[in-house]
C-alpha positions as CSV (number, residue, x, y, z in Angstrom):
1,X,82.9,0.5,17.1
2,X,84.2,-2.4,14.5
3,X,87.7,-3.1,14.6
4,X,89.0,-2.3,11.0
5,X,91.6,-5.1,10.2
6,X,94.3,-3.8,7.3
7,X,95.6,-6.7,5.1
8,X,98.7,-6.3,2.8
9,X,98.6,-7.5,-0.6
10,X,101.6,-8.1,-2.9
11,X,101.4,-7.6,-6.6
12,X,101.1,-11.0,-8.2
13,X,104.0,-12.9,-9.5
14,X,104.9,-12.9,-13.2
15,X,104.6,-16.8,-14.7
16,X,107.5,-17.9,-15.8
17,X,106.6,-18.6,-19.4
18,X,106.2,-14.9,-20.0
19,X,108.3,-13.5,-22.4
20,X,107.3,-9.8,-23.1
21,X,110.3,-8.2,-22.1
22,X,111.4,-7.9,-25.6
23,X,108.4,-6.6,-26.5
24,X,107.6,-4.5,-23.7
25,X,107.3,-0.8,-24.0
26,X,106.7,1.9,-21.0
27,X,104.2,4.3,-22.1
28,X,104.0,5.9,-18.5
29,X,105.3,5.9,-15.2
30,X,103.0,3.7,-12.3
31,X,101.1,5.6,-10.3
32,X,101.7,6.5,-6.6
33,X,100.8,3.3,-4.4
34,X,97.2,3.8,-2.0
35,X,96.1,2.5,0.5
36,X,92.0,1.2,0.8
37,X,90.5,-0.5,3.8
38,X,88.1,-3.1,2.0
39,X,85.4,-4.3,4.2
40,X,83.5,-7.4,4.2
41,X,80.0,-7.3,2.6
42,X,77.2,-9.8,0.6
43,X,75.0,-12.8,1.5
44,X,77.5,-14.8,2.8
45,X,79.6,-12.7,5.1
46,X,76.1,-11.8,6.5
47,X,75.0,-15.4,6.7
48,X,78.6,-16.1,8.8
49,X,78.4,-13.1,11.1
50,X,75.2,-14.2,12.0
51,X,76.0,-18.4,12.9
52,X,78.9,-16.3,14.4
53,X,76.9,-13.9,16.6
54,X,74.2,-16.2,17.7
55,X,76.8,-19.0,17.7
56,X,75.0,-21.5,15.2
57,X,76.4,-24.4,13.2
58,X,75.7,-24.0,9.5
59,X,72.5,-26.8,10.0
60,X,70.9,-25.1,13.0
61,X,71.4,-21.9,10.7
62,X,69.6,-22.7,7.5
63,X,66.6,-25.0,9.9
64,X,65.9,-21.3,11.8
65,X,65.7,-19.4,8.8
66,X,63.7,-21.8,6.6
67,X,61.1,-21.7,9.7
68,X,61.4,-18.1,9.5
69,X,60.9,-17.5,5.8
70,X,57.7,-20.3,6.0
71,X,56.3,-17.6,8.4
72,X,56.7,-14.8,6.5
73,X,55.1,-16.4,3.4
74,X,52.1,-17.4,6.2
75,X,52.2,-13.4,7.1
76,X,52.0,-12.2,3.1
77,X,49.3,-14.5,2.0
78,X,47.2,-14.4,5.5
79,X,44.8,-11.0,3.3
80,X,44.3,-12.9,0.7
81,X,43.8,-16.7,0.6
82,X,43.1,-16.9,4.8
83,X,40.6,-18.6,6.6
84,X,40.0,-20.6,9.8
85,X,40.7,-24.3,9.5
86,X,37.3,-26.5,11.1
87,X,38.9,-29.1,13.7
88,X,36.7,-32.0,11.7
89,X,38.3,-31.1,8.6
90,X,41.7,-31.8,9.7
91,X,40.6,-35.2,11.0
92,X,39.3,-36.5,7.8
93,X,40.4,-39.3,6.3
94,X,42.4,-38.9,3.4
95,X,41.0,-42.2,1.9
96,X,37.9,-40.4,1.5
97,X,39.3,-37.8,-0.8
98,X,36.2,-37.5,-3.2
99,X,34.0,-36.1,-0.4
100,X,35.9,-33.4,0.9
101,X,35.9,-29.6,0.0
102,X,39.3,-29.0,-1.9
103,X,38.7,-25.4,-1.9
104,X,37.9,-25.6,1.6
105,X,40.9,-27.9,2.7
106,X,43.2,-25.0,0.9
107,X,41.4,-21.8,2.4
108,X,40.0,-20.8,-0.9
109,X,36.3,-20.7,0.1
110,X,35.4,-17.6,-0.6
111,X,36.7,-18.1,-4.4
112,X,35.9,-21.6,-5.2
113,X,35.7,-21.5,-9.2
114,X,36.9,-18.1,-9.5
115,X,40.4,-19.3,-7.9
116,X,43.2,-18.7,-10.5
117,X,46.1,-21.1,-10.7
118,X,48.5,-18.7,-9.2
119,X,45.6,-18.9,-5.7
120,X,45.9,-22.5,-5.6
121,X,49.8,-23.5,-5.7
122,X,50.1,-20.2,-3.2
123,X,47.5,-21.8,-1.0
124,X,49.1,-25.3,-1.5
125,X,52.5,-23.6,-0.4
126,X,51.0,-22.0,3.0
127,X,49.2,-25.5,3.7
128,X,52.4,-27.0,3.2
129,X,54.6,-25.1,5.5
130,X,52.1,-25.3,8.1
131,X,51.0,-29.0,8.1
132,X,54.0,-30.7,6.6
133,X,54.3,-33.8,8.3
134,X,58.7,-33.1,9.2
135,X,57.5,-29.6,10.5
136,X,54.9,-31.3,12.8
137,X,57.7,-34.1,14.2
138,X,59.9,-31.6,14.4
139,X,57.5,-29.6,17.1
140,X,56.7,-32.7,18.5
141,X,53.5,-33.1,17.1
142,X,52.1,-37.2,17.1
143,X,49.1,-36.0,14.6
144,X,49.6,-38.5,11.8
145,X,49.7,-36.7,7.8
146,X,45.9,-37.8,6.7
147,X,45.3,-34.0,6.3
148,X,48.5,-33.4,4.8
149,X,47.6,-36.0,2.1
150,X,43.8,-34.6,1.6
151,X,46.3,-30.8,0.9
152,X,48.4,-32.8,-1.5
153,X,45.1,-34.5,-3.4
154,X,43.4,-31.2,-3.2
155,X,45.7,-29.4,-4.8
156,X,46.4,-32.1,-7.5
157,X,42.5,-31.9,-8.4
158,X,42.5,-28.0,-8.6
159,X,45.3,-28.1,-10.7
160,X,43.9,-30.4,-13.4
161,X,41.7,-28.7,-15.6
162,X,39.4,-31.8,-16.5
163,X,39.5,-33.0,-12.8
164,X,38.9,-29.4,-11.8
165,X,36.4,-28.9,-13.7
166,X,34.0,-32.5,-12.9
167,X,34.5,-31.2,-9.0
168,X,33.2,-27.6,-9.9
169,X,30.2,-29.9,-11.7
170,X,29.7,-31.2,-8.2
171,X,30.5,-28.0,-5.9
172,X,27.7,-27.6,-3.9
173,X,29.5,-24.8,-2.0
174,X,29.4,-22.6,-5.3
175,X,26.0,-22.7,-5.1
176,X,23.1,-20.3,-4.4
177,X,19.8,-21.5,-2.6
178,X,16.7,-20.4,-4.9
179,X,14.3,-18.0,-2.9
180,X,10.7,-18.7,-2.2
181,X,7.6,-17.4,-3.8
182,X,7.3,-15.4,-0.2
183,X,10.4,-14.2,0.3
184,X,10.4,-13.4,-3.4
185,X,7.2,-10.8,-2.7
186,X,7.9,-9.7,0.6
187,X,12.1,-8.9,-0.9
188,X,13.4,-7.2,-3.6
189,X,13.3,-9.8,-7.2
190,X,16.6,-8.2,-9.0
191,X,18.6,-8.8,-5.2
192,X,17.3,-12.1,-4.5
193,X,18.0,-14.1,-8.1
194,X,20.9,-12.0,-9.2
195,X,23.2,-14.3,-6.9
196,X,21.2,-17.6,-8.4
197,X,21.8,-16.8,-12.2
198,X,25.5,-15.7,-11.2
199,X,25.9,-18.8,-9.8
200,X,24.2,-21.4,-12.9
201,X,25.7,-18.9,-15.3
202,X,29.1,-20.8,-14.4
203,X,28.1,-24.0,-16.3
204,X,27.5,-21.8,-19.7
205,X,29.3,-22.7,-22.6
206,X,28.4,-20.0,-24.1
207,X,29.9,-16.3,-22.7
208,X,29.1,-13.8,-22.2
209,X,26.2,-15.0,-20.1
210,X,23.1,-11.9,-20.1
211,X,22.0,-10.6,-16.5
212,X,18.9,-10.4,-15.0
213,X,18.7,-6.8,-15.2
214,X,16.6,-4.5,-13.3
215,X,13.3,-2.8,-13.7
216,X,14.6,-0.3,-16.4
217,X,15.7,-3.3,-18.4
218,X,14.0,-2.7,-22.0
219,X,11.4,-5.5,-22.9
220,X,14.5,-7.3,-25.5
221,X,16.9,-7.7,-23.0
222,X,14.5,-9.1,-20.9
223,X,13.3,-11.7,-23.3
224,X,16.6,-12.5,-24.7
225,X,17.5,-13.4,-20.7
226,X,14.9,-15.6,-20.5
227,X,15.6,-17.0,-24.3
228,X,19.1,-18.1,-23.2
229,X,18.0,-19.5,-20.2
230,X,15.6,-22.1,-21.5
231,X,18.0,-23.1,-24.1
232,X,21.2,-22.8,-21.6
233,X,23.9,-24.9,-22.8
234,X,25.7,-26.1,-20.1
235,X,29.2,-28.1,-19.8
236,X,27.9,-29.5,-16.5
237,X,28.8,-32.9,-15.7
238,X,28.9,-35.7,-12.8
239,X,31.9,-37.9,-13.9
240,X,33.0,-36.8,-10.1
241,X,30.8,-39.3,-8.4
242,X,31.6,-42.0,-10.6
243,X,32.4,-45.2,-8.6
244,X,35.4,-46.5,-9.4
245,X,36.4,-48.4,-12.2
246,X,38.6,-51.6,-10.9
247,X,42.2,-51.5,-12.6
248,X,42.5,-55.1,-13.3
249,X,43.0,-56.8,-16.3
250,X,40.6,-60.0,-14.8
251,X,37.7,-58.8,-14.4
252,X,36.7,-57.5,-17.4
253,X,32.9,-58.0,-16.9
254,X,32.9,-56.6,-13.5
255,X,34.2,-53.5,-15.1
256,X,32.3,-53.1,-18.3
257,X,29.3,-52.9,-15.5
258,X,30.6,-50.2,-13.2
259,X,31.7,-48.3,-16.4
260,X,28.4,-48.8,-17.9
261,X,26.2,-48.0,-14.3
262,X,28.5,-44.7,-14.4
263,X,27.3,-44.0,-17.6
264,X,23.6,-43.8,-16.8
265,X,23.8,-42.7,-13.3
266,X,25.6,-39.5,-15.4
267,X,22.4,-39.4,-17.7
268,X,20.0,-39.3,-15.1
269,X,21.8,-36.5,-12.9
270,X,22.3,-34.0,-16.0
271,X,18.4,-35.0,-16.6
272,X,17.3,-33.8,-13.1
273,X,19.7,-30.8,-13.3
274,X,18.1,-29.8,-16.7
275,X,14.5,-30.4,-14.9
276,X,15.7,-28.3,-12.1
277,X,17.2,-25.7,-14.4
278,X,13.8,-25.7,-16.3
279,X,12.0,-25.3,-13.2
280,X,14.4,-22.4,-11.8
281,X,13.5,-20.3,-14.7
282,X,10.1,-20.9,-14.5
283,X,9.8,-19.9,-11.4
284,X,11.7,-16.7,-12.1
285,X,9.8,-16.0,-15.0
286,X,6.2,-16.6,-13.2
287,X,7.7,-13.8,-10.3
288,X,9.0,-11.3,-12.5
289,X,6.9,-8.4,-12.5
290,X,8.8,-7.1,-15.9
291,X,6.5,-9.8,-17.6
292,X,3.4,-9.3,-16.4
293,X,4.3,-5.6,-17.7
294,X,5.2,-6.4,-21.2
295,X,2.0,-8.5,-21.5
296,X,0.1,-5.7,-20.7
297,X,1.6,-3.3,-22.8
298,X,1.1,-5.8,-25.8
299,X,-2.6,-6.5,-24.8
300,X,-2.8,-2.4,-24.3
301,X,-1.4,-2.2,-27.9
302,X,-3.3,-5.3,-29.3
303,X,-6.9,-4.0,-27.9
304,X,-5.8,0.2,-28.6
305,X,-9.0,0.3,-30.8
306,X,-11.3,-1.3,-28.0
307,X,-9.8,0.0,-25.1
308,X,-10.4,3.8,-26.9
309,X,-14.5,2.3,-27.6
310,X,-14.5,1.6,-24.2
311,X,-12.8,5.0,-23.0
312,X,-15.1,7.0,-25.0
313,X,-18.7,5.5,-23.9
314,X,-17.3,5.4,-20.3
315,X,-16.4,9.0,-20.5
316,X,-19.6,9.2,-22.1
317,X,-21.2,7.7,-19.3
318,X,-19.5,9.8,-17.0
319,X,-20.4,13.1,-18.7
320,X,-24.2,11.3,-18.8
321,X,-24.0,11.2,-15.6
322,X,-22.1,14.0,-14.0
323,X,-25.5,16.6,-16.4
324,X,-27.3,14.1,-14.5
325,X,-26.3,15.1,-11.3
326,X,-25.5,19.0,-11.8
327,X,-29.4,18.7,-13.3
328,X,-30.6,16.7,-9.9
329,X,-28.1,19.3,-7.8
330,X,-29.9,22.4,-9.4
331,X,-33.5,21.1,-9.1
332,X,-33.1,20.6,-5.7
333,X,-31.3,24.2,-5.7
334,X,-34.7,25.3,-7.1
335,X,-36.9,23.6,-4.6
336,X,-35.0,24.4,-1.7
337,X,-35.3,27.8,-3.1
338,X,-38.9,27.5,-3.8
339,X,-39.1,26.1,-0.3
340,X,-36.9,29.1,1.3
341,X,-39.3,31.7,-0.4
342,X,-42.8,30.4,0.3
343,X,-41.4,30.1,3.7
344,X,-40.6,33.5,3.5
345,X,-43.6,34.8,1.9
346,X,-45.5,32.7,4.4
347,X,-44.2,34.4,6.9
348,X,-44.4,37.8,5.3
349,X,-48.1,36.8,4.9
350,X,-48.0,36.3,8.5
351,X,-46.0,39.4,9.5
352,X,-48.8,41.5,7.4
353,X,-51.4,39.7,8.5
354,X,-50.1,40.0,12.0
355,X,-49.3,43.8,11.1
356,X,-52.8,44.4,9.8
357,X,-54.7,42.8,13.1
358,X,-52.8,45.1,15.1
359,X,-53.8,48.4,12.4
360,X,-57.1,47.4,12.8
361,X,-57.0,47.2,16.8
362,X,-55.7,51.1,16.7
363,X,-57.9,52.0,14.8
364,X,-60.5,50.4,16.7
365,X,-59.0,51.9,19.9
366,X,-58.9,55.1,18.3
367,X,-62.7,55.1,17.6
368,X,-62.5,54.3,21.2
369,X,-60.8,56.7,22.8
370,X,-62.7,59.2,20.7
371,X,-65.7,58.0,22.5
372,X,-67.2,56.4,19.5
373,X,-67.7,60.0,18.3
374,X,-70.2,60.5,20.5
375,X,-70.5,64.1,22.0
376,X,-71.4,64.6,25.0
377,X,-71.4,62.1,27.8
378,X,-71.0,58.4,27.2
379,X,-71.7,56.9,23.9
380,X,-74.8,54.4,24.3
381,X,-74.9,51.0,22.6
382,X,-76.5,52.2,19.0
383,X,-73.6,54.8,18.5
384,X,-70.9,52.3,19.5
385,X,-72.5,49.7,16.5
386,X,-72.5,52.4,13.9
387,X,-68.7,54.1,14.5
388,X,-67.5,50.6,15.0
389,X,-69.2,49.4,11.6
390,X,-67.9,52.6,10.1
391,X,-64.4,51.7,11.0
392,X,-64.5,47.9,9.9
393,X,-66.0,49.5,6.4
394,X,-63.3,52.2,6.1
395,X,-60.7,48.7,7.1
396,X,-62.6,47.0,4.4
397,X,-61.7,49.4,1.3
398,X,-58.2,49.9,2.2
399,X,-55.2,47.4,1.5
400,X,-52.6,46.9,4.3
401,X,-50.2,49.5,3.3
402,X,-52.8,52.0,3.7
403,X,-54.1,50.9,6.4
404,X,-50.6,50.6,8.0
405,X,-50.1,54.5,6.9
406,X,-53.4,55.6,8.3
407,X,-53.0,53.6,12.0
408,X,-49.5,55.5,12.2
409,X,-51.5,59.2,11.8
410,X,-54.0,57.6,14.5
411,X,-51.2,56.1,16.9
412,X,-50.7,58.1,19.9
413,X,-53.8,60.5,19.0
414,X,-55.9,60.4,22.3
415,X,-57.9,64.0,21.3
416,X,-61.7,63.5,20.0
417,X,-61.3,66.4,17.1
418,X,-57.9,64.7,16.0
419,X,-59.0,61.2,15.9
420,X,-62.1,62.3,13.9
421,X,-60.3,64.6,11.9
422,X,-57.7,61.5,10.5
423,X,-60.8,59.5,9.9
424,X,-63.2,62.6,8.0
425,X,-59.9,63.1,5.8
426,X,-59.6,59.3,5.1
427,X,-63.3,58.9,4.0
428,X,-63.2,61.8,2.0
429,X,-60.5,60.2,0.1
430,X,-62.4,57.1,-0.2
431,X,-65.4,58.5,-1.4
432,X,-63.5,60.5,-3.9
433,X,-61.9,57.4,-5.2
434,X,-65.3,55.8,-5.5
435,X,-64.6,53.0,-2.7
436,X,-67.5,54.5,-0.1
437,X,-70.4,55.1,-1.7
438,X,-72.4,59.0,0.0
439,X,-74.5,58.1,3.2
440,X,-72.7,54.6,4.0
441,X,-71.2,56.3,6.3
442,X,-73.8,57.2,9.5
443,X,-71.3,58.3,12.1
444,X,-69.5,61.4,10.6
C-alpha cells in the first residue's frame, strides 16, 4: 500500500503594505480548520514516478518513449496505408529520383491517384520513424539514407499538386492492360473494360465521366459513352520526363535546345496517347455486342415495310407449301388405301374363289357318294358323265353365296335319297326362276 505523506501548510503572510484594518469588517466567524490528504497526480508526476521506478535520467526517458510512440503510430496506420517494402526498392539510388514509384516508396500502392493529402504526410510520417537515418545509427544500422532521401523526394512530389499531377501523367502503375479480342469473347465485355475506362477516365477534364454500362444500358447512354470517349478531353501530360533544363546563366543556347527538345518530345507523346486512346475505343466499340444490337434494331425499323413483304410471301410460301404436303400426305393416304383394299378384295376374291372350289368339290362328292344317282349296283361310265354334267350346270346358274348355302345342306349327307333330295329341291328352284331350262336336266 502507498505511504500517504501529510504536509502542514500555514496560512500565507499578510504583505506589509496592506492597510485594511480600518476598513475591515467581519461579516462571519472562520470556519472550523480540516484536514485533506492531497495526493500527487498529472503528466508530470507520472512522467517522474516512472524515471523513478525504472530508474531513468530524464534523456533516456523521453528517447524510450519517443521509440515507443513511433511504434504505436506504425501499429495504427499498419490497416490502412501498409504494405511490404521490396529489398531493391530500398537500395535505389536517390539520385535517380524521377524513376521510382513514389506511391510505392510510401506504401500507397493500392491508392496511387486516389491517395488524399491526409494518406500521404501519414505515410511520410510511418516511413520516417522507421527509416530515419538517427533511428538506424542509433540501432546500429551502417545502411547509408539513399532510401530515406527517395521518402523525403517522394513525399515532396505527392504533395505538390502540379508535380503530382505530371507523375500521375506518367503512372504506369495506375494503369489497366487492354484485353484481347479473345479474351474479350471467351470473358465477360462489361468485367473486362470496366477497369480500363476507370482507369483513362482519370485524365478527364471533364466530370462526371459516363460508365460503360451493362447490357440493359438503353441505346443513348450507350452512344453518349462512346461520344465522350472519341472527343475525351484529357489534362494528360509528360512534363515528368523532361530532361533537365541546365540552371546556368552561360549557356543559354544549350538550354533554349533542351527546353525546346522537351517541348516536342511532349507533342509527340500526347500524339501517340491520343492514337492509343483512339485505338482503345475502337476496339471497344468493334467488341461491344450493344452495337451490333442497336444497328439491327435501326436496320429492323429502317427495312419494317420490306422485312413485313418478305414475312408475308415466306409465310405464303410456307402455307404453299405445308397444302402441298398435307395434299401429297393425303394422296398417298388414298393409295395406300386403294392399295390396302384391292389387297383385300384380292384376297376376298381369293378366299371366295378358294370357298367356291371347295363348294363345288362337295357337291361333286355328294353326287358321289350318292352313287351318281344310279340305282342299283354301280353307276357305269354314261351315268357318271350325265349326274356329273348335271352338277357343273346346277354350279353354273348359281352365284357363290348360293352355292355356299347349298354345299352346307349337302355337307355331311352320305344317304342316296337325302343327297338327291337337296339337289331335286334346288333344280326345282332353278327352273322356277327360269335359270334351267325343262329336260336339261337328264339325271333326275
Amino acid at each position: 500500500m502507498t505511504a500517504v505523506t501529510q504536509v502542514t501548510l500555514p496560512l500565507p503572510i499578510l504583505p506589509e503594505v496592506w492597510s485594511a484594518e480600518k476598513d475591515f469588517k467581519a461579516v462571519g466567524p472562520l470556519s472550523s480548520p480540516t484536514q485533506r490528504n492531497i495526493e500527487p497526480v498529472g503528466p508530470h508526476f507520472l512522467a517522474h514516478a516512472r524515471r523513478k521506478r525504472h530508474k531513468r535520467t530524464f534523456s533516456e526517458d523521453e528517447r524510450i518513449q519517443a521509440q515507443e510512440t513511433a511504434k504505436k503510430v506504425e501499429d495504427d496506420d499498419a490497416g490502412e496505408i501498409s504494405e511490404p517494402e521490396d529489398p531493391l526498392m530500398l537500395q535505389r539510388d536517390a539520385k535517380d529520383w524521377k524513376g521510382q514509384d513514389h506511391y510505392a516508396v510510401l506504401g500507397l500502392s493500392k491508392y496511387r491517384h486516389r491517395a488524399t493529402e491526409d494518406q500521404i504526410k501519414r505515410a511520410h510520417r510511418k516511413k520516417v520513424l522507421k527509416h530515419h537515418p538517427d533511428k538506424k545509427a542509433a540501432a546500429g544500422s551502417t545502411e547509408d539514407d539513399s532510401f530515406f532521401k527517395c521518402i523525403q523526394k517522394a513525399t515532396e512530389v505527392l504533395l505538390d499538386p502540379v508535380k503530382r499531377r505530371q507523375f500521375d501523367s506518367v503512372d504506369e502503375g495506375a494503369n489497366v492492360e487492354t484485353p484481347s479480342k479473345k479474351q474479350t469473347q471467351r470473358g465477360n465485355f462489361y468485367k473486362l473494360w470496366n477497369p480500363v475506362f476507370d482507369s483513362e477516365a482519370r485524365f478527364s477534364k471533364v466530370h462526371p465521366v459516363p460508365h460503360l454500362g451493362d447490357e440493359d444500358s438503353s441505346k443513348d447512354d450507350v452512344y453518349n459513352f462512346y461520344e465522350f470517349w472519341y472527343h475525351f478531353d484529357s489534362w494528360r501530360s509528360f512534363e515528368y520526363q523532361d530532361e533537365d533544363v541546365p540552371d546556368d546563366n552561360e549557356n543559354r543556347d544549350q538550354k533554349r535546345h533542351v527546353e525546346k527538345k522537351n517541348q516536342n518530345r511532349r507533342k509527340k507523346l500526347k500524339t501517340e496517347d491520343t492514337q492509343r486512346l483512339r485505338k482503345l475505343v475502337d476496339d471497344a466499340l468493334a467488341l461491344d455486342e450493344r452495337i451490333k444490337k442497336f444497328k439491327q434494331q435501326e436496320y429492323n425499323e429502317k427495312n419494317k415495310k420490306k422485312l413485313e413483304k418478305e414475312a408475308e410471301t415466306k409465310r405464303l410460301q410456307e402455307e404453299a407449301k405445308r397444302a402441298k404436303e398435307e395434299e401429297a400426305k393425303l394422296a398417298k393416304e388414298r393409295d395406300e388405301a386403294e392399295k390396302a383394299e384391292k389387297a383385300e378384295g384380292k384376297k376376298a376374291k381369293e378366299a371366295a374363289k378358294n370357298a367356291a372350289k371347295k363348294n363345288k368339290r362337295v357337291l361333286r362328292g355328294a353326287a358321289k357318294d350318292a352313287n351318281y344317282f344310279h340305282e342299283g349296283g354301280d353307276a357305269p361310265a354314261d351315268k357318271i358323265d350325265k349326274a356329273l354334267a348335271d352338277v357343273d350346270l346346277v354350279i353354273a346358274k348359281i352365284d357363290n353365296e348360293q352355292l355356299a348355302l347349298l354345299a352346307s345342306k349337302l355337307n355331311g349327307k352320305t344317304d342316296t335319297a337325302e343327297i338327291k333330295t337337296v339337289f331335286v329341291d334346288e333344280i326345282k328352284t332353278l327352273t322356277g326362276a327360269g335359270k334351267i331350262k325343262e329336260g336339261e336336266i337328264k339325271s333326275f
